[in-house]
C-alpha positions as CSV (number, residue, x, y, z in Angstrom):
1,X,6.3,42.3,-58.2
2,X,8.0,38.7,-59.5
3,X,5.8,35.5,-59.3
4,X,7.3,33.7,-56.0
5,X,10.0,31.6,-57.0
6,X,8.6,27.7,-57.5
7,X,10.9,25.1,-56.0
8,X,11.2,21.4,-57.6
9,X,13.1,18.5,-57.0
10,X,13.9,16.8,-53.5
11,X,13.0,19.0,-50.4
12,X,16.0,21.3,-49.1
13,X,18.1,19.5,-46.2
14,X,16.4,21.3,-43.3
15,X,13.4,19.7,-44.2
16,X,13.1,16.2,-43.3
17,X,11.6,13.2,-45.2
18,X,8.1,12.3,-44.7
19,X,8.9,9.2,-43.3
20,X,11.6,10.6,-41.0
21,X,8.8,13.4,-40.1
22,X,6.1,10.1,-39.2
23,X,8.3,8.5,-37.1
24,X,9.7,11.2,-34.8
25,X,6.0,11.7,-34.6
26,X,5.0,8.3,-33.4
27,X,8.1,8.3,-31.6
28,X,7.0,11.6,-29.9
29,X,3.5,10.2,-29.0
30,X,5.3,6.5,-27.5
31,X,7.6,8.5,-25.2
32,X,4.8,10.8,-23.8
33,X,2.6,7.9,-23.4
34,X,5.3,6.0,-21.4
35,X,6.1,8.7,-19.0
36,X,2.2,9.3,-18.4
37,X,1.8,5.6,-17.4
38,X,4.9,5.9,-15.2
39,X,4.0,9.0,-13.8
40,X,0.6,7.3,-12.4
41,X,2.2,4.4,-11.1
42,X,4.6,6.6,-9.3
43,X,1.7,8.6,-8.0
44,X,-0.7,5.7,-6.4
45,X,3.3,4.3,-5.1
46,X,3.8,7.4,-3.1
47,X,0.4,7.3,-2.0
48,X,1.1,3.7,0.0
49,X,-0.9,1.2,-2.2
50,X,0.4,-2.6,-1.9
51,X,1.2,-4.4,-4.4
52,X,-1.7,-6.1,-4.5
53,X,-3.6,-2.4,-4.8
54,X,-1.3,-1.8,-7.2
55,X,-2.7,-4.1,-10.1
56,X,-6.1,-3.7,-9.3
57,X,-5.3,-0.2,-10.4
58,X,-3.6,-1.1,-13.4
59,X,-5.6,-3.7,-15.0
60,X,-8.4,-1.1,-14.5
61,X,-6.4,1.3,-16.4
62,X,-6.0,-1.1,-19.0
63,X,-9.2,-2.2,-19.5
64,X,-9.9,1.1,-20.7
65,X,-7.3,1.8,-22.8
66,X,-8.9,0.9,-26.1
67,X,-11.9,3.6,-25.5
68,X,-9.1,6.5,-24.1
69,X,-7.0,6.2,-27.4
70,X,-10.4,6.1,-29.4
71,X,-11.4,9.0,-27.5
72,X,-8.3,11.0,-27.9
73,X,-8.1,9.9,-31.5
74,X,-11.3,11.2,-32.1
75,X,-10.4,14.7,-30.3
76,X,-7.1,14.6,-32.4
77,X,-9.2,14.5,-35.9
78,X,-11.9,16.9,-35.1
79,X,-11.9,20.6,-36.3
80,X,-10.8,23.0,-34.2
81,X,-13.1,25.2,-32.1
82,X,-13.6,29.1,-32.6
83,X,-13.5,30.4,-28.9
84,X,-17.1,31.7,-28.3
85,X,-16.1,34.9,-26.2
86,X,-19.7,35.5,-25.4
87,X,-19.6,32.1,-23.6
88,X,-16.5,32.4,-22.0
89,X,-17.6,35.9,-20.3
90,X,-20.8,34.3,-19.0
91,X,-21.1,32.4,-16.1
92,X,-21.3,28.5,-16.4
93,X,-24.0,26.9,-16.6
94,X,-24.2,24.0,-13.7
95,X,-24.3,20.1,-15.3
96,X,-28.2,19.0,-15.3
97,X,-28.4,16.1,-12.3
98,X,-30.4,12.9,-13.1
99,X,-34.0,13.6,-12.2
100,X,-35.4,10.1,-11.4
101,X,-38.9,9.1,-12.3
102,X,-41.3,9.4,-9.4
103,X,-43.1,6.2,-8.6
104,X,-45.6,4.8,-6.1
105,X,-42.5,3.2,-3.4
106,X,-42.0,-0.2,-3.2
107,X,-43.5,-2.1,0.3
108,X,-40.5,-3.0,2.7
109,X,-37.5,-2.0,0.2
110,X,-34.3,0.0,1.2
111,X,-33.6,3.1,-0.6
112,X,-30.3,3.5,-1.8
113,X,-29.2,7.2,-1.8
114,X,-25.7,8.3,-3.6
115,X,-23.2,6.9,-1.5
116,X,-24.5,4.3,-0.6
117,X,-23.1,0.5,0.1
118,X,-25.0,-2.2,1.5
119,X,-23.9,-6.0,1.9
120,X,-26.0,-8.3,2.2
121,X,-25.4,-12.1,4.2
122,X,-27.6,-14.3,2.1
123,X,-27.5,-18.2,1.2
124,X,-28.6,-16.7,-2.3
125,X,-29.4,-13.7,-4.0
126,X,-32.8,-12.6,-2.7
127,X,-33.3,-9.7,-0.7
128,X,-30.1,-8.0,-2.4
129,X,-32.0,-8.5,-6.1
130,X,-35.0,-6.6,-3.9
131,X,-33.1,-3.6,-3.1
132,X,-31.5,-3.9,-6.6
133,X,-35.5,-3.8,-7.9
134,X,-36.8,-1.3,-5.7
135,X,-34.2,1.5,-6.6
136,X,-32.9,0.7,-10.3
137,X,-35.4,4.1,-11.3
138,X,-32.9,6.2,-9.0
139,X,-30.1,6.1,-11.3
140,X,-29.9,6.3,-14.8
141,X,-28.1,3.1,-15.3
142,X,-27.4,0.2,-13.5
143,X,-24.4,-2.5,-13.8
144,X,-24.6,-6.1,-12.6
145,X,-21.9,-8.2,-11.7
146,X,-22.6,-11.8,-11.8
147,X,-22.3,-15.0,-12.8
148,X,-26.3,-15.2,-13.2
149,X,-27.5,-11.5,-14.2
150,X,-31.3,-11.6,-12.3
151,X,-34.1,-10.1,-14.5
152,X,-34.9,-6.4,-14.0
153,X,-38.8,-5.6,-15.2
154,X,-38.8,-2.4,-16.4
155,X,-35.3,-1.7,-17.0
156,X,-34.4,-1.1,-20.6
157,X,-31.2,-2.1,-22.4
158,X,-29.4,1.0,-22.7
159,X,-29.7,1.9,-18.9
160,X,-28.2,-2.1,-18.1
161,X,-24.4,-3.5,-18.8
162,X,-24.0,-7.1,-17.5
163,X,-20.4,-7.7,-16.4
164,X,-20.1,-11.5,-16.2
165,X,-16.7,-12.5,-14.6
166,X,-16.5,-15.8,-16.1
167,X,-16.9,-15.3,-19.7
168,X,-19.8,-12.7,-21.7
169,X,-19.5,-10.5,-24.8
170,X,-18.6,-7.8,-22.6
171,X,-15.2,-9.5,-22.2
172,X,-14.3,-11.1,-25.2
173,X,-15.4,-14.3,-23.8
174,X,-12.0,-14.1,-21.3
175,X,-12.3,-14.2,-17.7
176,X,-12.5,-10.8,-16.1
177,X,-10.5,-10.0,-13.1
178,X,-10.9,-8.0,-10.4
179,X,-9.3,-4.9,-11.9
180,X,-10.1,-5.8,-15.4
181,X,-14.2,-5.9,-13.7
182,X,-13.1,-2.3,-12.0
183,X,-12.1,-1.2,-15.4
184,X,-15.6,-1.6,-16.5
185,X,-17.2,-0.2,-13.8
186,X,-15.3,3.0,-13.8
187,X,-17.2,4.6,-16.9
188,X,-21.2,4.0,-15.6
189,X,-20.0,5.3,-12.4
190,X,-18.0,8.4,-13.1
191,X,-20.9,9.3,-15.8
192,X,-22.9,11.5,-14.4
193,X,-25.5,11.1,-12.3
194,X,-23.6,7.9,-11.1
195,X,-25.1,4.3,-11.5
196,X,-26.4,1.4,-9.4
197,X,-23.7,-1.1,-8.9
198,X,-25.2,-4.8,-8.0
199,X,-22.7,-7.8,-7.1
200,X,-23.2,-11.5,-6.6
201,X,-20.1,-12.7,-7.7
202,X,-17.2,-12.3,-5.0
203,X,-17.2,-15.6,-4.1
204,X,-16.2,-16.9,-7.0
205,X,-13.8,-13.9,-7.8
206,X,-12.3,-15.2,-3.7
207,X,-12.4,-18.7,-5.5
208,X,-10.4,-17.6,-8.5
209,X,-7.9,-14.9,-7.9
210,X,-7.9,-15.2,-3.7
211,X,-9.5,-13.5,-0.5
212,X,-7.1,-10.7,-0.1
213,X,-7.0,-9.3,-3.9
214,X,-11.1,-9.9,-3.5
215,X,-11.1,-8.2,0.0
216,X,-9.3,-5.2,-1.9
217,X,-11.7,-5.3,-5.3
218,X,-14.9,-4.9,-2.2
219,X,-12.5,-1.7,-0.3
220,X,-12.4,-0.3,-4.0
221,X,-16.0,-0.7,-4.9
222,X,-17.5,1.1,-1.7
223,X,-14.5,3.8,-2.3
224,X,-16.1,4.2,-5.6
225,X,-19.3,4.7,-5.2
226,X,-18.9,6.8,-2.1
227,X,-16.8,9.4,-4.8
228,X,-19.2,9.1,-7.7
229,X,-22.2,9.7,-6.2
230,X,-23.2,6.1,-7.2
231,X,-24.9,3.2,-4.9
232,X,-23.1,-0.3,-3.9
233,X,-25.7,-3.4,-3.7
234,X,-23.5,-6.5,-2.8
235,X,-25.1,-10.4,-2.1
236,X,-22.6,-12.8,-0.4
237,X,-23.2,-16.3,1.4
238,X,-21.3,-16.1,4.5
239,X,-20.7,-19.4,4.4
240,X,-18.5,-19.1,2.4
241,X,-15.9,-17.7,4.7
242,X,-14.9,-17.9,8.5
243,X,-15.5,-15.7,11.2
244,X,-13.0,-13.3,11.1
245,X,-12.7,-13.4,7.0
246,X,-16.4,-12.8,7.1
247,X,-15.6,-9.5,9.1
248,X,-12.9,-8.1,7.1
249,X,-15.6,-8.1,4.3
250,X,-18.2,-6.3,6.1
251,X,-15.3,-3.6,7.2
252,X,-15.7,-1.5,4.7
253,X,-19.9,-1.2,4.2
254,X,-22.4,1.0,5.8
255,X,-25.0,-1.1,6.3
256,X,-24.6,-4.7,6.8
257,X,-27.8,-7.3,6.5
């Protein structure tokens, strides 16, 4: 049998340069990534979202971006999997649920089960930071969103994130807005076994970016936690807003205060 027949020199025509090859790659990935994003807009479009809905939804896309092309980056470099048959043919094994410390309960406090959204009409944060306390062992992490993060005894650092609309390290220093806050949100509460969400801040998010785009971040928020199995804790001053304003924010809650 002849040794195989070695080839030198420039690559036949079929094949095309490496640099050719690299960008109809990255071409490639640009043009898939372009009709995904349009494909979801088109999707929450049909589904009757304003306009105002609308960008909430997409600067909450976008403030994830960075960890979803880390993420698939990551998929994309590591080794491929042998398919374990022996696993496939046996039946799955159902995802562990958080199992929350048990502790003596706390006099007078509100316990927030999965679901959950309570608002709570205060001049300032008092009895919502109670019912933030009295349940922040229920869920195995917790995200506050305010201007002034309250002090949680007992809570370590890698169960909190503080998401600080005006400016934290969280956010680059920028202001966050509504759906950039939504963004951050997203991942503690889809994670499972949900998290505590705590809000102080929608006054000054009504203050910045307006009542109705607010009014819509608050329908989101209890939409999310009711989906995620997660638990909604939210202190406002109703003096902030009228009547009927006042009304439109309670709307959405289950329990009012």
């Amino acid at each position: 049998m002849s040794a195989p027949e070695r080839r030198d020199g420039p690559p036949p025509e079929d094949e095309p340069p490496a640099d050719e090859e690299y960008a109809r790659t990255y071409a490639a990935g640009y043009e898939e990534g372009v009709r995904s994003g349009l494909r979801e807009v088109l999707q929450h479009t049909s589904r009757g979202h304003t306009a105002q809905e609308l960008r909430i939804l997409v600067e909450s896309r976008l403030a994830r971006l960075d960890e979803e092309v880390e993420l698939k980056r990551r998929s994309l470099l590591a080794p491929p999997r042998r398919p374990a048959w022996n696993s496939l043919l046996r039946a799955p094994t159902p995802a562990r649920a958080w199992s929350a410390p048990i502790g003596p309960p706390v006099a007078g406090s509100m316990r927030l089960i999965p679901g959950r959204s309570v608002l709570v009409r205060e001049e300032r944060p008092s009895r919502a930071v109670e019912i933030l306390r009295a349940n922040i062992h229920e869920y195995p992490r917790t995200v506050i969103v305010s201007l002034r993060p309250p002090e949680l005894p007992g809570l370590s650092k890698e169960r909190r994130t503080d998401v600080v609309p005006s400016g934290s390290e969280l956010a680059g220093g920028n202001k966050l807005s509504p759906g950039e806050i939504g963004g951050h949100l997203r991942g503690p509460t889809e994670s499972p076994g949900g998290a505590l969400v705590y809000v102080d801040a929608l006054d000054y998010l009504a203050s910045e970016y307006g009542l109705d785009l607010t009014l819509k971040f608050a329908q989101w928020l209890v939409g999310q936690v009711e989906q995620t199995s997660s638990a909604l804790v939210v202190s406002f001053d109703k003096r902030a807003l009228d009547t009927r304003e006042m009304s439109r924010l309670e709307r959405p809650f289950q329990t009012v205060q």
